[in-house]
N, C-alpha and C positions, 0 to 999 in steps of 0.2 A: 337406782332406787333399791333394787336388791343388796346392792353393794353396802348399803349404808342401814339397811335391815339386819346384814351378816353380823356387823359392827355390834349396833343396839342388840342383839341378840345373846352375842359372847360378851356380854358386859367389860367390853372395851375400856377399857381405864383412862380417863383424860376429853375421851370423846361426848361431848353432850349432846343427845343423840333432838330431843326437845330443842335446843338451843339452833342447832344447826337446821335444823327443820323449820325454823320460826324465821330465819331469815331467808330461807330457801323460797319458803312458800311467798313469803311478800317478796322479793324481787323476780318472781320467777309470774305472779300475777302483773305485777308492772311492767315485766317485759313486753306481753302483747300487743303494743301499739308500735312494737318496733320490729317485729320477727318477721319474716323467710315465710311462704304454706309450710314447706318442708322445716323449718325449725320450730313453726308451730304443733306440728304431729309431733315430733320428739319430744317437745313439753307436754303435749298431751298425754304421754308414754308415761313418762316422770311423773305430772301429777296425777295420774290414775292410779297406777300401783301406790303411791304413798300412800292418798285419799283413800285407798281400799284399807290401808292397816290403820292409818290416825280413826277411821271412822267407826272400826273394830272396838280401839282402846276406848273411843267417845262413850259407846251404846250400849258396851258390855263390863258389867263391872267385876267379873270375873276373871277378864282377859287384861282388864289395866292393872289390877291387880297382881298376876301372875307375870304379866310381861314390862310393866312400867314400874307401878311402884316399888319405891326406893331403888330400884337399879343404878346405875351409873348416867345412864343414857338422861334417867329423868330431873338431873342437876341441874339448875340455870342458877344466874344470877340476877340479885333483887337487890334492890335501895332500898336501907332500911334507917330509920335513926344508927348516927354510927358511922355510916358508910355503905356498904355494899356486901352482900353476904352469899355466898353460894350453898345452896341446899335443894331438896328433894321436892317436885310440886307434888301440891295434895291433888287428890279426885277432884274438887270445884273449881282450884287452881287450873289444872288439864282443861276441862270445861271453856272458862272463861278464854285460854289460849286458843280453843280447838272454833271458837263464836268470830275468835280476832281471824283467824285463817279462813272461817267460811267469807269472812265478812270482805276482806281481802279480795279473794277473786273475785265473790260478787259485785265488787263495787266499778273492779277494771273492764267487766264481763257488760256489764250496763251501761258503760261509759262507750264500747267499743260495739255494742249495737245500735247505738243510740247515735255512732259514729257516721259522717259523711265519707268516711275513708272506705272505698272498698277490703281493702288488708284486713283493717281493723276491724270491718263484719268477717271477713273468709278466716282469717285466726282463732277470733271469738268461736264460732260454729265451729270449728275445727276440733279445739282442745274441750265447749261443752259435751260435744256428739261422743269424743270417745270418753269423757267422766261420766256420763249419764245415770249408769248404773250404781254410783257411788255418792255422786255429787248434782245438786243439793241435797241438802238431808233437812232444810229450817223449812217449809213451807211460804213464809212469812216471802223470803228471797226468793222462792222459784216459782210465785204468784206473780211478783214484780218482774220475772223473765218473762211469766206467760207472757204478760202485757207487753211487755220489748217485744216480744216477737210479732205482735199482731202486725203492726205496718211492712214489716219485711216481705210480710204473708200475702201482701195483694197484690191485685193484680196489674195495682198500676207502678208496681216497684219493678222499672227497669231491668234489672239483673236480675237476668233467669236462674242463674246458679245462684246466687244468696237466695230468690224468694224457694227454690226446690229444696236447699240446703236448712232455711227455717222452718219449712211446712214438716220434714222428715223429722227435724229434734223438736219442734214439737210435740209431734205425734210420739215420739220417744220420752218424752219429758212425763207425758199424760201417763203412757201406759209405766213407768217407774212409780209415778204416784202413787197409782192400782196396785204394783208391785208391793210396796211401805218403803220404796228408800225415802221418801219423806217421814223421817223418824221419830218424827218432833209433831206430826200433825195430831190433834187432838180427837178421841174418838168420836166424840161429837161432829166433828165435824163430816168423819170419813162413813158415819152411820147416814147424816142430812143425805150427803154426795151419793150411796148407795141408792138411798130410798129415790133421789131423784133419778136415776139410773133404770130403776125396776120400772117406774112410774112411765118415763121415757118406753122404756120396750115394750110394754101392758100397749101402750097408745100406738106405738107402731104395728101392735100385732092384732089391734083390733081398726085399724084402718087396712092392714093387710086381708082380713076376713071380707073387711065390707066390700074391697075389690073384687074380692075373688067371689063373692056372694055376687056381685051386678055381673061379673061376665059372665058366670052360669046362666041369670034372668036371659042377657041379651042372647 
């Protein structure tokens, strides 16, 4: 992952740094239903670090700016009338690439908890637990995780290590939210979420009084 940063960095001449990335990321999502624990961690390695810089160039238009556009790295190739044309993606274009890559994992990552295969739950939870902090960033997809995970999470789910392994990225997933790596979530909504949040603690602290008020009585 560094290696291929060094590259996109010193504007590499020849190297499409986008291009090579776009195929990376979708076979490196399909992979999962076929990997090793141990060569799922290492893809978790791989897609963490990437996901940390594609995520940068996504959020900050500054940084795409300064580090993507028009560089080398950011040339693909399009179908156009004509034939086929090689040039530089715009900011929307980036966008639209960066929606096909969330969408990608997401879709293997649903597939593979949703999965009767033990691998394909212990892969899955393997490579989410270490993106967490990067990936998701759509809300829209990591609502649709919350829900995958709920059945993992009971207690009549056999496998002790998936249901401990769900219940933890979970609770990892939640507090990222809190965090804003859901980058994309509308403030509206993260204002509802708060207010019920204050509402929630007002009620536990005023049930915690009324206890503590009866054992002084008694």
């Amino acid at each position: 992952a560094r290696f291929i940063q060094l590259l996109h960095q010193n504007d590499t001449k020849g190297f499409g740094t986008l291009h090579f990335l776009d195929a990376m990321i979708v076979a490196l999502s399909r992979s999962l239903f076929g990997l090793t624990e141990s060569e799922a961690a290492c893809v978790s390695i791989l897609l963490f670090e990437t996901w940390k810089l594609i995520s940068k160039w996504r959020y900050d238009d500054s940084i795409f700016a300064s580090e993507v556009e028009g560089k080398p790295g950011s040339f693909m190739v399009f179908k156009e009338e004509g034939g086929e044309c090689l040039r530089a993606l715009s900011r929307v274009e980036f966008e639209t690439l960066y929606n096909k890559w969330h969408a990608a994992i997401g879709a293997t990552c649903l597939g593979c908890l949703k999965s009767s295969e033990y691998m394909h739950l212990r892969n899955c939870l393997v490579v989410l637990t270490r993106m967490v902090v990067v990936y998701p960033t759509r809300p829209r997809f990591a609502n649709k995780l919350i829900k995958a995970l709920e059945p993992l999470q009971e207690e009549s789910n056999s496998l002790a290590d998936i249901r401990a392994s769900a219940q933890a990225y979970n609770m990892q997933l939640i507090k990222a939210r809190d965090d804003g790596v859901w980058k994309e979530e509308d403030a509206a909504t993260i204002k509802a979420r708060v207010a019920r949040g204050e509402a929630a603690a007002a009620e536990r602290h005023k049930k915690a009084e009324e206890q503590m008020a009866e054992i002084q009585r008694d």
